[in-house]
C-alpha positions in Angstrom: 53.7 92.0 67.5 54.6 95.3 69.6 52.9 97.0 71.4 53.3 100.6 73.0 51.0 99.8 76.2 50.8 96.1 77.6 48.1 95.7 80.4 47.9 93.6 83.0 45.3 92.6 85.5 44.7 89.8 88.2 41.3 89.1 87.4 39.0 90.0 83.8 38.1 93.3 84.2 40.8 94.8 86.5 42.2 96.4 83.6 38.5 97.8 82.3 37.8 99.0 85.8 41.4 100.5 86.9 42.1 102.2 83.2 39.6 101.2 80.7 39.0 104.8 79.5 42.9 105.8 79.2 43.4 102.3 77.2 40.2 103.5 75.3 41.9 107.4 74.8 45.2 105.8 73.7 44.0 103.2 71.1 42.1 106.4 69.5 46.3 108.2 69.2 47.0 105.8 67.3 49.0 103.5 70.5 48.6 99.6 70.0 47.2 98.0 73.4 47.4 94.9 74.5 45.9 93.0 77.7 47.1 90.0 79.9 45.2 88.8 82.5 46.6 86.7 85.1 43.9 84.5 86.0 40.4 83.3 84.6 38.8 85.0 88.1 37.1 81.3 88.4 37.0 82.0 91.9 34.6 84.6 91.5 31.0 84.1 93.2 29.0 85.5 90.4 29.9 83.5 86.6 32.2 80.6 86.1 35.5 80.5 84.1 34.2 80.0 80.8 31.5 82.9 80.9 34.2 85.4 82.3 36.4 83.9 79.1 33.4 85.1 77.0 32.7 88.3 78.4 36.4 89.1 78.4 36.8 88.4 74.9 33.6 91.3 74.6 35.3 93.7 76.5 38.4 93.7 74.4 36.7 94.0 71.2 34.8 96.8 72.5 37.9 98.8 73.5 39.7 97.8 70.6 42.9 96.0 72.2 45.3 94.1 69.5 45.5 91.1 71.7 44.4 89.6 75.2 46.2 87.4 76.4 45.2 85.0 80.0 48.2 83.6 81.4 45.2 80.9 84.0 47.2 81.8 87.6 45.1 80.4 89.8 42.7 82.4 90.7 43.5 83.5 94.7 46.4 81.3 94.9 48.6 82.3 92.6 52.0 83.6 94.0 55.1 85.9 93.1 57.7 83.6 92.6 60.0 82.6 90.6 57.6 80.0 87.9 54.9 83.0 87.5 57.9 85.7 87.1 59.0 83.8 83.8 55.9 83.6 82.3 55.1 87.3 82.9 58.5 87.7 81.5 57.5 86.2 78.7 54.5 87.9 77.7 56.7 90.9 78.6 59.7 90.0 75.8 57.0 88.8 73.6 55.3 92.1 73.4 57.7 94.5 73.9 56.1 97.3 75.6 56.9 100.8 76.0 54.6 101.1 79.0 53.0 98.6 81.1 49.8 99.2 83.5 49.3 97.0 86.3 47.0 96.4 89.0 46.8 98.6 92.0 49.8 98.2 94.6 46.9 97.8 97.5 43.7 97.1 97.4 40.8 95.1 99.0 41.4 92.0 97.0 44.3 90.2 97.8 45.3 89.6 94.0 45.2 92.7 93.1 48.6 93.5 95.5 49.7 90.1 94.7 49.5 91.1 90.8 50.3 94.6 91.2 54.4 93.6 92.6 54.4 90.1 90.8 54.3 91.8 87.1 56.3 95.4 88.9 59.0 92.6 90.0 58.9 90.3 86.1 59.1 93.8 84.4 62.7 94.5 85.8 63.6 91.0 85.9 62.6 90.7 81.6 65.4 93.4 81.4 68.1 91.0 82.2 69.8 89.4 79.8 71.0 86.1 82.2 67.7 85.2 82.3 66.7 83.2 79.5 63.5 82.7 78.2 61.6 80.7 74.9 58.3 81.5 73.6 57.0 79.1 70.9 60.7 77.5 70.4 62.0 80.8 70.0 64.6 82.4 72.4 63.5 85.7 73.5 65.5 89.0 73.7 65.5 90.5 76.9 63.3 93.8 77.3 62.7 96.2 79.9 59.6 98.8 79.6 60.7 101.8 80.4 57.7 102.9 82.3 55.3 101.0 84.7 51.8 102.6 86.1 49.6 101.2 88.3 45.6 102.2 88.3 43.7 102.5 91.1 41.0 100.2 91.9 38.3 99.5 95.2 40.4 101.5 97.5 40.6 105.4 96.8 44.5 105.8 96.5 45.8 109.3 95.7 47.1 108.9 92.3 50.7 110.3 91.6 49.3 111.4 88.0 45.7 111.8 86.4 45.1 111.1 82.6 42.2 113.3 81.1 39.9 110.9 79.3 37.2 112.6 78.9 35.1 111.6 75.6 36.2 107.8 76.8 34.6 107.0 79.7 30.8 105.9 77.3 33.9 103.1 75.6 34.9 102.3 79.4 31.8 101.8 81.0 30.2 99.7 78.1 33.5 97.5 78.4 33.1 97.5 82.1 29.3 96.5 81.6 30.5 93.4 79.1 31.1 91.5 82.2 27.2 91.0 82.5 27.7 88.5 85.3 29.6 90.7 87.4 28.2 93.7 87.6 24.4 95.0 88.3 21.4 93.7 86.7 18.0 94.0 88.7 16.9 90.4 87.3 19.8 88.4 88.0 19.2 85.6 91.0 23.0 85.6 91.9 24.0 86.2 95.5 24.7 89.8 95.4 28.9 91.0 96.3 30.3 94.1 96.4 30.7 95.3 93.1 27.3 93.5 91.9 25.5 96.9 93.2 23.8 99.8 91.6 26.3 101.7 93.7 29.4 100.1 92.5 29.0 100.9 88.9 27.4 104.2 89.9 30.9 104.4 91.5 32.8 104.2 88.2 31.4 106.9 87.0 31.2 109.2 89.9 34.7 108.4 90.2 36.1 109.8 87.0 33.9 112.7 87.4 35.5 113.5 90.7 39.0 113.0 89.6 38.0 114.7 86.2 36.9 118.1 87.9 39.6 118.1 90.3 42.0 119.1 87.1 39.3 120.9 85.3 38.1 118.3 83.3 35.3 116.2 82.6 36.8 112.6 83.8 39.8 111.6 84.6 41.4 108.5 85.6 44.6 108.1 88.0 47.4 106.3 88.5 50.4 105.6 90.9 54.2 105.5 89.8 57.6 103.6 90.9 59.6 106.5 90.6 59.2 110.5 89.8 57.6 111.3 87.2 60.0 113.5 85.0 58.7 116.6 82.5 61.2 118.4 79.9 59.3 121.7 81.5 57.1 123.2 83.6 54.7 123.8 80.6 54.1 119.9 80.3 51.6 120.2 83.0 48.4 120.6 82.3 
């Protein structure tokens, strides 16, 4: 199957936090999205493996994603080298995506940084045609996507570029809110972390707001680049 937008995240629910809404907006234009995540986030101290598994498998249905994929990196440990590279690659050649979004190139988690250059590093790397890959018994063609984006997550980057998703952010929060061990509930007996607060998810919102009104809009959701970001002319900008 290709797809026009492959997404990537270190943990379930990167990808619903970082660019749910914008995955949400695209899926509605008709784009088919898919979604790898890189580890199980069984390291998490709210929910175990299995109940993240479920939830994930929620989210996705709830934005409407093609396929989601979890390649079960370990969770904190997991590394940029050469083993993970190939099986990025894989998911990469297997999917052959136009686009691919990718965790944030900093952030407060050290996965998300770990993630964010491991699948920037496999996307060039899948464009190579020495490197040889299999998937199922099949030998892959090589592919390079020609674009790669990176949402922002806990840390408030400045974005290079800002999608309008206004209409989308009701799809992103309920896929955010799928992850009903993560996130706040007033009657859960789980030690409390930093994004199991009122304020955190209040956070989501207020975020896209901010962002939104900042190019005249109602939300907004934004995200860095590799390289300049090229228009055909100055009336591509909003």
């Amino acid at each position: 199957m290709k797809l026009d937008i492959l997404a990537f995240g270190a943990h379930p629910d990167d990808v619903e936090l970082g660019c749910g809404a914008t995955i949400a907006k695209e899926i509605a234009n008709g784009k088919k999205v898919g979604i790898v995540d890189l580890t199980r986030g069984e390291l998490g101290t709210r929910g175990t493996a299995e109940t993240r598994d479920q939830e994930a498998r929620e989210a996705a249905k709830i934005l409407g994603v093609s396929v989601r994929e979890n390649l079960a990196f370990a969770d904190g440990f997991f590394v940029n080298d050469k083993t993970h590279q190939l099986e990025v690659i894989k998911m990469i050649r297997k999917y052959q995506p136009e686009v691919v979004l990718c965790n944030a190139i900093d952030d407060r988690h050290i996965d998300h940084g770990k993630g964010s250059q491991l699948v920037s590093d496999a996307c060039f790397l899948s464009g190579l045609l020495k490197i040889e890959t299999e998937f199922d018994g099949v030998k892959q063609e090589r592919w390079r996507p020609k674009q790669v984006y990176h949402y922002i997550q806990w840390k408030h980057l400045e974005p290079d570029f800002v999608v309008d998703v206004s209409g989308f952010i009701d799809i992103k929060m309920a896929s955010v809110l799928a992850y009903k061990t993560q996130f706040f509930d007033p009657k859960s007996n789980e030690p409390q972390t930093p994004i199991s607060s009122k304020n955190f998810t209040d956070s989501i919102h207020y975020r896209a707001r901010d962002l939104g009104r900042l190019i005249g809009v109602e939300h907004a959701e934004g995200f860095t680049v590799e390289r300049y970001v090229a228009v055909d002319n100055l009336f591509d900008l909003k």
